[in-house]
NUPALO-194955 format. One record per residue (C-alpha): residue number from 1; residue in one letter; x negated, y negated, z negated; chain. Coordinates in steps of 0.2 Angstrom, whole numbers, plus 5000, padded with zeros to 4 digits. Example, Ala and Ser with C-alpha at 12.3 -4.5 7.8 and 13.67 -1.06 7.14 Angstrom:
BEGIN
1|A|4938|5022|4961|A
2|S|4932|5005|4964|A
//
This chain:
BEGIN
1|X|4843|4623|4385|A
2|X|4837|4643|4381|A
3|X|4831|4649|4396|A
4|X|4843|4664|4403|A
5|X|4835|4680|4400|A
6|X|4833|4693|4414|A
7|X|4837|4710|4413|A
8|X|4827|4723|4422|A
9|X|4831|4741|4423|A
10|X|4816|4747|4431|A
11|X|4814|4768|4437|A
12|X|4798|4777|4439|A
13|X|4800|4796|4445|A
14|X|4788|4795|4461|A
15|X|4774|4805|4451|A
16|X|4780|4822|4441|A
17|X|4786|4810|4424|A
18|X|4802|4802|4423|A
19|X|4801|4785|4414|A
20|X|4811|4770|4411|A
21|X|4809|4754|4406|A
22|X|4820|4736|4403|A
23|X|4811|4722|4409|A
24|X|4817|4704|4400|A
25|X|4809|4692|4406|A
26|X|4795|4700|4414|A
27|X|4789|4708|4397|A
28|X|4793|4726|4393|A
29|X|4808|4727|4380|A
30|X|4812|4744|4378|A
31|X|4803|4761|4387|A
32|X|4808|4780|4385|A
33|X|4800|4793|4394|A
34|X|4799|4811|4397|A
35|X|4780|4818|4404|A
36|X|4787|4835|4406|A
37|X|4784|4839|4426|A
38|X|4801|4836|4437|A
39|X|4815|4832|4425|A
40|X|4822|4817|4435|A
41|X|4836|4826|4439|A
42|X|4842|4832|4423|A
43|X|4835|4820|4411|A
44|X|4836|4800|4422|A
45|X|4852|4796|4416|A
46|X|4854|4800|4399|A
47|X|4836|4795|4398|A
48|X|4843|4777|4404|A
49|X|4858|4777|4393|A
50|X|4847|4779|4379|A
51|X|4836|4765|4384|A
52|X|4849|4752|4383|A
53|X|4854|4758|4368|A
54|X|4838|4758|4362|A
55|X|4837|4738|4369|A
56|X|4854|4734|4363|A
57|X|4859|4731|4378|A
58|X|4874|4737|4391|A
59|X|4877|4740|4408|A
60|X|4884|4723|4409|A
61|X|4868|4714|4403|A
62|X|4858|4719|4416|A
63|X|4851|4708|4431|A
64|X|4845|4720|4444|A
65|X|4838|4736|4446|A
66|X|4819|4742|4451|A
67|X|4812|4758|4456|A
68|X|4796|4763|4457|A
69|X|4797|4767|4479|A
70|X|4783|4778|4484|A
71|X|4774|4785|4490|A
72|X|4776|4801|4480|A
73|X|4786|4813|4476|A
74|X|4800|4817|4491|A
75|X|4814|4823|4474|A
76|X|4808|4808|4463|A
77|X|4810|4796|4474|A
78|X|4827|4801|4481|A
79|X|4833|4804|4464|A
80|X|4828|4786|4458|A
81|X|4835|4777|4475|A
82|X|4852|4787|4475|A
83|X|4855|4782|4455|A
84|X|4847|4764|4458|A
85|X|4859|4762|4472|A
86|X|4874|4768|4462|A
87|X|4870|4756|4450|A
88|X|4870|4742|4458|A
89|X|4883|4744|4468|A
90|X|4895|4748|4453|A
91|X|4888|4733|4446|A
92|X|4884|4722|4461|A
93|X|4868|4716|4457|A
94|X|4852|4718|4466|A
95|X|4839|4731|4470|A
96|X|4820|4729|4469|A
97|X|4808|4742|4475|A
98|X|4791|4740|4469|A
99|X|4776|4750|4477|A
100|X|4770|4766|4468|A
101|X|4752|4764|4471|A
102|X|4754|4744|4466|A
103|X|4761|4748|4448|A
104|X|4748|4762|4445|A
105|X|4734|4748|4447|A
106|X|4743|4736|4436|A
107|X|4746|4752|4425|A
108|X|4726|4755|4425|A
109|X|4723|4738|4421|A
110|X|4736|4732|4407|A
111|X|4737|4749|4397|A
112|X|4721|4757|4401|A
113|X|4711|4743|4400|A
114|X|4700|4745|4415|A
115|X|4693|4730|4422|A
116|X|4677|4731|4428|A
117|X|4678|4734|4443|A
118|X|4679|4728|4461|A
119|X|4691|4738|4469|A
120|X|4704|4752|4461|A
121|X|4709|4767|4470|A
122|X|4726|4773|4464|A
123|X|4728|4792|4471|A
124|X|4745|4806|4469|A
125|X|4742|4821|4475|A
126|X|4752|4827|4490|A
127|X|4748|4844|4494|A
128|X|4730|4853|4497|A
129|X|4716|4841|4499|A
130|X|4728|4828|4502|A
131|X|4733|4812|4492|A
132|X|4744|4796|4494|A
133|X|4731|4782|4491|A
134|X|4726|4764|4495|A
135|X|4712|4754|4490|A
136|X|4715|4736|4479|A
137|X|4704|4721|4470|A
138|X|4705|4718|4453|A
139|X|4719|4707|4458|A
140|X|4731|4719|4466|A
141|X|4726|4713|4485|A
142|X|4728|4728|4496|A
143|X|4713|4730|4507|A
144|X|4713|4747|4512|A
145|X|4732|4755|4516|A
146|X|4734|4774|4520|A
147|X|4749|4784|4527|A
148|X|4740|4800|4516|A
149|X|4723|4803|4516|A
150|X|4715|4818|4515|A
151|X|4698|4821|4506|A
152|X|4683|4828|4515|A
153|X|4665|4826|4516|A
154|X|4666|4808|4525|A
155|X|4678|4802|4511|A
156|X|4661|4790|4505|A
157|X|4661|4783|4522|A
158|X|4676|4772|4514|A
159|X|4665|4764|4499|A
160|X|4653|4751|4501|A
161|X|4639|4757|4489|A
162|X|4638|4738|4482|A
163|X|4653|4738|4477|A
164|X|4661|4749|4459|A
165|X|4677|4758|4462|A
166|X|4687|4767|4452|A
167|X|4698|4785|4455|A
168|X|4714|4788|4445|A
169|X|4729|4795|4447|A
170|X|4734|4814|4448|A
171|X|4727|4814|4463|A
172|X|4709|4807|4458|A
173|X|4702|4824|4450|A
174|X|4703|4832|4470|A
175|X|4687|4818|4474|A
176|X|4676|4827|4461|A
177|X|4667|4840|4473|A
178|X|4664|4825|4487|A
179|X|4660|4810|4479|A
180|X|4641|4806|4481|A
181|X|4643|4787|4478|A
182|X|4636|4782|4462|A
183|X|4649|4766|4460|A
184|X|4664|4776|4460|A
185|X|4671|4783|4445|A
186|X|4685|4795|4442|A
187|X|4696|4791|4427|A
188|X|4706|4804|4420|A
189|X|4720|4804|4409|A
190|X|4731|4792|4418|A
191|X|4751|4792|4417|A
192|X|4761|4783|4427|A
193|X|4774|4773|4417|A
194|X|4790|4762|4422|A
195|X|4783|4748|4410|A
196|X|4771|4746|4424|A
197|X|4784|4739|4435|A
198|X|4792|4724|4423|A
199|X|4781|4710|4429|A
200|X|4780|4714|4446|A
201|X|4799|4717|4446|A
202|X|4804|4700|4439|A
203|X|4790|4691|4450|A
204|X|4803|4697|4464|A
205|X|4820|4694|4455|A
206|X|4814|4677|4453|A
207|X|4809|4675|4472|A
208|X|4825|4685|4478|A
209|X|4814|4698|4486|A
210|X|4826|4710|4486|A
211|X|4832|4726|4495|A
212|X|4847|4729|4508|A
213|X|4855|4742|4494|A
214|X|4866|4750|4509|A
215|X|4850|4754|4520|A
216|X|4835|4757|4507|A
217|X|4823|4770|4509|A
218|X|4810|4775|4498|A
219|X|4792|4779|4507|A
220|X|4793|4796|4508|A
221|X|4777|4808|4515|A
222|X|4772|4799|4533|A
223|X|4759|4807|4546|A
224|X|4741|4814|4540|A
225|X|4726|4803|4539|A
226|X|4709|4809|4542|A
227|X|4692|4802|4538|A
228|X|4687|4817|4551|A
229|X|4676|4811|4564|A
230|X|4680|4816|4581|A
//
């Protein structure tokens, strides 16, 4: 017997863009995007209506829904929680939340092609010197976790001179000015995508890691992190 695809409508409006993307099977199907800044709001849903058309799909053909949850933007992410929810619900299907700085690492890596490295430092700007950010090996373990972190002159202290890093992320370009560690290299260019969730999104709809769709919250701005010494 034909395996029973899985239908993934997976959201990314953490960063500025608003993306979407059908996941079938853990393979990206169908993907529509608008890169113009903060649109979520007027463009997500017809933006999604176009996707399943563009799939050949329906409302009805769809497994469970996936946003990109944060950090990021405080707008994005409300905007994608409150329609995720609505669309599950309406639908009663389940909700997956994927994290931000996990799917930029798997964006970095699949669609950018940047491999060589030992450890990959996703980065979205907040506000000043300031940027969401953790730290990850080339296979997506988390070894370094941030509420925010914000850039100063100790910012090296975090990189072990033996090891290459790599910056991205529209956050990135603020590390220019302070970094003095010849292993890390800033990448420039990168735009999030929802594509970057498919895997990861069927990964947890095949091991029912799902979220309570009543009580979800995307992770908004927490409490500042300083490398400041005392």
């Amino acid at each position: 017997m034909p395996e029973t695809p899985s239908y993934i409508l997976c959201i990314e409006t953490a960063n500025a863009i608003t993306s979407v993307a059908i996941s079938k099977n853990g393979e990206c199907l169908a993907v529509k995007e608008v890169l113009e800044s903060n649109k979520a709001a007027d463009k997500l849903h017809v933006l999604i209506a176009d996707l399943l058309a563009t799939a050949g799909l329906s409302f009805a053909d769809l497994n469970a829904v996936a946003i990109s949850a944060g950090p990021g933007s405080y707008t994005g992410l409300r905007i994608a929680a409150a329609a995720a929810k609505g669309y599950c619900f309406s639908l009663d299907i389940p909700l997956i939340s994927i994290s931000t700085l996990e799917a930029m690492v798997e964006g970095i890596q699949t669609r950018y092609n940047q491999l060589g490295f030992d450890e990959f430092v996703p980065m979205i700007d907040a506000r000043r010197m300031e940027v969401f950010t953790s730290f990850y090996t080339k296979e997506k373990e988390l070894i370094k976790s941030f509420t925010s972190l914000i850039l100063d002159d100790t910012f090296g202290d975090l990189l072990d001179k033996n090891r290459k890093y790599l910056l991205f992320g529209n956050g990135a370009e603020k590390a220019t000015d302070i970094l003095k560690n010849d292993k890390a290299t800033l990448f420039s260019g990168f735009i999030p995508s929802a594509q970057d969730l498919c895997s990861m999104a069927d990964a947890s709809f095949q091991n029912e890691k799902f979220e309570d769709v009543a009580y979800f919250e995307p992770h908004y701005l927490k409490a500042f992190f300083s490398t400041q010494k005392n």
